[in-house]
C-alpha positions as a Markdown table, in Angstrom:
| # | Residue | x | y | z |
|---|---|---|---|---|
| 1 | Unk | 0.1 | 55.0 | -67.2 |
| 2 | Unk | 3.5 | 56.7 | -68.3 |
| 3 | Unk | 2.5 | 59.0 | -70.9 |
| 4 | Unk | 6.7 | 59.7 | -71.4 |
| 5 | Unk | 8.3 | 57.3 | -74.0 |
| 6 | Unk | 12.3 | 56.7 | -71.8 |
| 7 | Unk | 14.9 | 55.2 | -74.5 |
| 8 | Unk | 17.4 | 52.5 | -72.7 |
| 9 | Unk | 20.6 | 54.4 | -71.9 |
| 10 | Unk | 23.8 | 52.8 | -73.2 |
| 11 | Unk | 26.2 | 51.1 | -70.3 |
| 12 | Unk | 29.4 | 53.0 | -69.7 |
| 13 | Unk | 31.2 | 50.0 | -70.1 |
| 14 | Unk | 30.3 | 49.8 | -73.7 |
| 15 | Unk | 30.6 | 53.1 | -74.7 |
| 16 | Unk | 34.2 | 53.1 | -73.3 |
| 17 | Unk | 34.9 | 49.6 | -75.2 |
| 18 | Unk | 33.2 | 51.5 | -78.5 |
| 19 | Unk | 35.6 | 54.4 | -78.2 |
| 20 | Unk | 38.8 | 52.4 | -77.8 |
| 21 | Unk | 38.0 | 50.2 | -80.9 |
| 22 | Unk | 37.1 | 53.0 | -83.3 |
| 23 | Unk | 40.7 | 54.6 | -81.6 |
| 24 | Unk | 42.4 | 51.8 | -82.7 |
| 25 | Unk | 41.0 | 51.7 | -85.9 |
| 26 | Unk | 41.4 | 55.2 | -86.9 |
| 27 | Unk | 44.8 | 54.7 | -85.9 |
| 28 | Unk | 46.0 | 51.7 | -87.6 |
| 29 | Unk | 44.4 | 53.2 | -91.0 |
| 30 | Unk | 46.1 | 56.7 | -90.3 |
| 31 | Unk | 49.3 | 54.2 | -90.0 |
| 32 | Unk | 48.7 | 52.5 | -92.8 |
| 33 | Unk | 47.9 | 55.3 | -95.4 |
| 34 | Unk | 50.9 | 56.7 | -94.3 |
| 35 | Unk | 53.3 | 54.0 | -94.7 |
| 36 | Unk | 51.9 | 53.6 | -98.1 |
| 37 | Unk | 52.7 | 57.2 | -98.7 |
| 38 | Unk | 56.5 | 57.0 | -97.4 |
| 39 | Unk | 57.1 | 53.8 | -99.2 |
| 40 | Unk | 55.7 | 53.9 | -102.8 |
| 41 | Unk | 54.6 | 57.7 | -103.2 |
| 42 | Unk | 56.3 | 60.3 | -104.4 |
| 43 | Unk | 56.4 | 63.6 | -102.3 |
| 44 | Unk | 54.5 | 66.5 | -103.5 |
| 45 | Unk | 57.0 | 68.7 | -104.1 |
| 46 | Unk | 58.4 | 66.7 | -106.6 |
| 47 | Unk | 55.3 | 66.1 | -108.5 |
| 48 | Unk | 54.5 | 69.4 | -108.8 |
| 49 | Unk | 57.8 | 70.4 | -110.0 |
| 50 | Unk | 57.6 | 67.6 | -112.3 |
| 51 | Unk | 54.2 | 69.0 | -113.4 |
| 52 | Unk | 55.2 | 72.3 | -114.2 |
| 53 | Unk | 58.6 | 71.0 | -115.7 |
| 54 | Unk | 56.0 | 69.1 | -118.4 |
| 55 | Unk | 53.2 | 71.5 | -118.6 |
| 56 | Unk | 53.9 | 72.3 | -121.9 |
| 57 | Unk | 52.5 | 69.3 | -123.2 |
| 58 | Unk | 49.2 | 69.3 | -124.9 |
| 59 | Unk | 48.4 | 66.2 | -124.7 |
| 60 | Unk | 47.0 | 64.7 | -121.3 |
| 61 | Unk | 48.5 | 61.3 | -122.3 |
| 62 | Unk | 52.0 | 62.8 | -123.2 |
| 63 | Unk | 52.4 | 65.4 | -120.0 |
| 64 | Unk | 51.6 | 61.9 | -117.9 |
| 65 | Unk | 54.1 | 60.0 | -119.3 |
| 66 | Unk | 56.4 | 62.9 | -118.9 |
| 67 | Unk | 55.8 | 63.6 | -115.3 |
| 68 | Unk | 56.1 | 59.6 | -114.8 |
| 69 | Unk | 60.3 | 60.2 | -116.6 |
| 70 | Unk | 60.7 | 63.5 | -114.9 |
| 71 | Unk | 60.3 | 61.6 | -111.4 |
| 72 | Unk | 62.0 | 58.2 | -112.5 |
| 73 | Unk | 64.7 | 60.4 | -113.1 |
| 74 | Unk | 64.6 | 62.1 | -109.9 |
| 75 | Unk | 64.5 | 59.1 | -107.7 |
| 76 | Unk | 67.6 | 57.9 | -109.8 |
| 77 | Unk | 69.4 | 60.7 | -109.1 |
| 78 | Unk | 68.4 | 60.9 | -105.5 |
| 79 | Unk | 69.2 | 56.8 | -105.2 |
| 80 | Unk | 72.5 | 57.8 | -107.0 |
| 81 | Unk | 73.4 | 60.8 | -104.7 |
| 82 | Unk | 73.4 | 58.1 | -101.4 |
């Protein structure tokens, strides 16, 4: 009698196919996320400038909506200076 439990080792073949997959995936999302970024977010910089620029709001709902002109005025001015 085998008094040693043995687990079935996993085929190469399939470890190799499982690490190519989750590769791919973790590079499309990486691609994605950062498309999304490029194309609808603004860049940090200019949210924290815009922060600081309306920091003297007490309100939360008023400093929002201030940040929100502050950067609609920056992308104008960016679009404008093309």
């Amino acid at each position: 009698m085998n008094a040693k439990p043995t687990l079935a080792r996993p085929r190469v073949v399939t470890t190799i196919a499982a690490a190519a997959l989750s590769t791919v995936i973790a590079i499309g999302l990486l691609t994605t996320v950062t498309g999304l970024f490029q194309r609808d977010g603004a860049p940090f910089e200019q949210v924290v400038i815009a922060e600081h620029a309306c920091a003297n709001h007490t309100f939360i709902s008023e400093r929002e909506a201030c940040v929100r002109l502050y950067l609609a005025a920056s992308r104008v001015q960016n679009v404008a200076g093309r």
